[in-house]
C-alpha positions, -999 to +999 in steps of 0.1 A: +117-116-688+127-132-656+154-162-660+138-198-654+150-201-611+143-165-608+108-170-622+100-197-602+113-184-570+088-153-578+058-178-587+062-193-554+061-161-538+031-151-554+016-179-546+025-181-509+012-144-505-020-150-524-047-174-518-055-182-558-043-163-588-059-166-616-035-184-648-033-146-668-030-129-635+001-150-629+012-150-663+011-106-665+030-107-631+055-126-644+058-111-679+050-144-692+033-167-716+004-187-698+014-217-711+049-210-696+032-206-663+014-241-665+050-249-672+066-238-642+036-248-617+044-281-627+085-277-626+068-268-586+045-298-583+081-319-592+100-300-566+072-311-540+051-282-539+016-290-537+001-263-566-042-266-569-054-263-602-092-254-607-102-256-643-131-227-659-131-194-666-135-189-626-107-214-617-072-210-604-034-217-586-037-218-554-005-234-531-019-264-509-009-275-475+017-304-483+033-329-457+063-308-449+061-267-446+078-253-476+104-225-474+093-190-472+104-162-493+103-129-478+114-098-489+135-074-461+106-055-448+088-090-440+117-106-427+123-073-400+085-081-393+084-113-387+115-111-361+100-081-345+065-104-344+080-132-328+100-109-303+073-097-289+051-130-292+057-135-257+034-111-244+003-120-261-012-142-236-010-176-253+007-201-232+043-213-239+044-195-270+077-179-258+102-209-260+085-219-294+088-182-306+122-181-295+130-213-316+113-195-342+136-161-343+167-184-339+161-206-373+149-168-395+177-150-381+204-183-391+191-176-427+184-136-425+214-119-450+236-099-426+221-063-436+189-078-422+205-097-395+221-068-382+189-045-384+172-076-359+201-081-341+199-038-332+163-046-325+173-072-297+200-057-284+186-022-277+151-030-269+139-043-232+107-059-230+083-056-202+058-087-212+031-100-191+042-137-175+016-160-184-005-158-155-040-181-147-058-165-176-030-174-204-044-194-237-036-232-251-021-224-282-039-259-293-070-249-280-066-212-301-057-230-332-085-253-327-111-223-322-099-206-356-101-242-377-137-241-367-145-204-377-128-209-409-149-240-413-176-232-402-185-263-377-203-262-348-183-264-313-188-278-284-169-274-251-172-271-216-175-232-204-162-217-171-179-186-157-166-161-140-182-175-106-162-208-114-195-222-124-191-248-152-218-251-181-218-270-216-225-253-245-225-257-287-222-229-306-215-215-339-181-198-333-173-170-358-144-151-351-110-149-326-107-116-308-079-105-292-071-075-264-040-067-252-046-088-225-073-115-230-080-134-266-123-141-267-143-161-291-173-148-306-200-168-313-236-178-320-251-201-288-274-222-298-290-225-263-294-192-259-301-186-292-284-152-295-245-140-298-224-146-268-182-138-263-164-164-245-128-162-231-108-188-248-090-195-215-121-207-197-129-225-226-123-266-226-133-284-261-155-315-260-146-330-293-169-343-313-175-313-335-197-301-363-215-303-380-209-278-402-234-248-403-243-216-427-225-181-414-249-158-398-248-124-402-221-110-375-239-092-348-224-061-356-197-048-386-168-038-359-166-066-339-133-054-315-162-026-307-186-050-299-164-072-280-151-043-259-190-034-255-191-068-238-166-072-218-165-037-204-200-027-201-228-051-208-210-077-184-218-056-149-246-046-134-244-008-135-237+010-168-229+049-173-225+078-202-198+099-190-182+129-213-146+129-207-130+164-211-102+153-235-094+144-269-100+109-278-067+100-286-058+109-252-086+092-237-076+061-257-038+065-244-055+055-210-086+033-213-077+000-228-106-015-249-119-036-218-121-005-197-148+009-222-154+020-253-147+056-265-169+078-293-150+114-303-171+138-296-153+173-308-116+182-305-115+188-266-142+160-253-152+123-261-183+098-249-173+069-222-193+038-219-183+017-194-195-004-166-187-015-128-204-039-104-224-005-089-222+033-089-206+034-062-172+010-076-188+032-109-173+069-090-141+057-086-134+043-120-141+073-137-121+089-111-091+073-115-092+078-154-078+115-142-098+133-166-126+160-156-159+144-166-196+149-169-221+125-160-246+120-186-264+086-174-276+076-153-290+098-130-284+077-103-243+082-110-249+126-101-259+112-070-234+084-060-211+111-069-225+137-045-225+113-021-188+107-026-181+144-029-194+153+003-179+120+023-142+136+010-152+169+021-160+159+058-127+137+056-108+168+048-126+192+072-117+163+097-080+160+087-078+204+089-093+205+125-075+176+140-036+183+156-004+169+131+003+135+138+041+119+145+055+093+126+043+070+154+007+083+153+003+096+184-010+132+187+010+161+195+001+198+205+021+221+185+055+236+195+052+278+206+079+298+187+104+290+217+103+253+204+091+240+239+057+227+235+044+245+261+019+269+267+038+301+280 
């Protein structure tokens, strides 16, 4: 049985990693009586944690939000994380979350033990970042936290929405969940004007507080909803859409194509499906191209011939560039030199 600061140091622990335990649940982690665990959760409550009791058979411990953020306990592996999080916080797109992140690393790694601080400091040391600078399309960290206060709570949003013309709109909607790329963060929701599912970027989006009220879920608009995001944002947002088999393995495909590129389906060992998009066929030809994969067009039809078309333009440009004389450095046209080296015909 665990000695009276140990145990309470692994209650809080539990209940920090858990979002209710049960009084018996608690009381078999601990090897413990559960009328010593009502015990120590109140020996808690007296050190100023604030511990939730529900009472009936379905009730529980759960660790509250109190005025000031209690200290963490973290085992090594989570400490490691948690530095290695913050290290690369940076890059995520959310504005000025680098100075605060930094602030962040600085107080864990004060309190890290020294086989753990030496294991981060390696990290830093030895590892050179190559993150993204925050750019026009970076995120309000008060606006995010905002967004994913009213998902969890399920209250209606409203806020003013910035197409990708520049063209303002208002909307209200019933915002379900944050979705975040490796370069954009979207919010998916239900808009009630357009009564059907729509993605917003979070950076174009400026709340207009009031909020709520609060609403019943709906059911998602589809189980995967990174898929259905990267549906949106790389096909269904342009004009022209394609099927294209890519002759590669998915996982190389996916080495390539980020998730607002397309979205990828395997398809056998050597091939995979492509669905993407581009403002026409034409832009459409030399997407695909530039993938650097060989490829089959399966739809639409109209892509075979935007292809063609492209195929054959390249074809005169190199019959051109074959019958036409070599070209100096300062472009102007030369004949070519006779074995003697003089340029002229003998």
């Amino acid at each position: 049985m665990l000695e009276t600061s140990a145990r309470l140091l692994r209650l809080l622990s539990l209940l920090q990693a858990h979002r209710e335990w049960s009084g018996p649940d608690l009381a078999d982690r601990l090897g413990v009586s559960a009328r010593t665990v009502r015990r120590d959760v109140d020996r808690l409550r007296e050190l100023g944690y604030p511990v939730n009791a529900s009472p009936g058979t379905g009730g529980g411990y759960q660790l509250g939000a109190g005025a000031e953020l209690p200290p963490l306990l973290l085992d090594d592996e989570e400490a490691v994380a948690v530095a290695v999080g913050l290290r690369t916080a940076a890059g995520q797109g959310v504005e000025g979350i680098g100075e605060t992140s930094v602030r962040a690393l600085a107080k864990l790694e004060q309190v890290l033990p020294d086989r753990l601080r030496r294991r981060v400091g390696a990290l830093n040391a030895f590892t050179v970042p190559m993150l993204r600078g925050p750019g026009p399309d970076a995120v309000d960290p008060a606006v995010l936290t905002e967004l994913a206060h009213l998902c969890r709570d399920a209250e209606r949003l409203r806020f003013e929405y910035r197409g990708h013309d520049g063209t303002p709109s208002r909307r209200t909607v019933e915002p379900h969940r944050l979705v975040c790329s490796e370069r954009r963060w979207y919010l998916v929701a239900w808009d009630l004007g357009r009564e059907d599912w729509r993605t917003f970027r979070v950076d174009r989006i400026a709340p207009r507080p009031p909020h709520g009220p609060r609403f019943v879920p709906r059911e998602p608009p589809a189980e995967d909803l990174a898929a259905y995001v990267s549906r949106g944002v790389s096909t269904r947002a342009y004009a022209s859409h394609a099927v294209v088999r890519l002759l590669a393995p998915v996982e190389e495909a996916a080495e390539r194509i980020s998730p607002t590129a397309g979205t990828l389906e395997p398809e056998g060992p050597h091939s995979c499906l492509l669905r993407t998009g581009a403002a026409s066929l034409d832009v459409m030809v030399i997407h695909v191209m530039l993938l650097g994969f060989d490829f089959e067009v399966l739809e639409p039809a109209g892509l075979i011939d935007a292809v063609r078309t492209a195929h054959d333009r390249l074809a005169r440009s190199l019959a051109r560039a074959a019958a036409s004389p070599p070209r100096t450095p300062d472009g102007a046209g030369r004949t070519p030199a006779t074995p003697n080296g003089s340029g002229a015909a003998s």
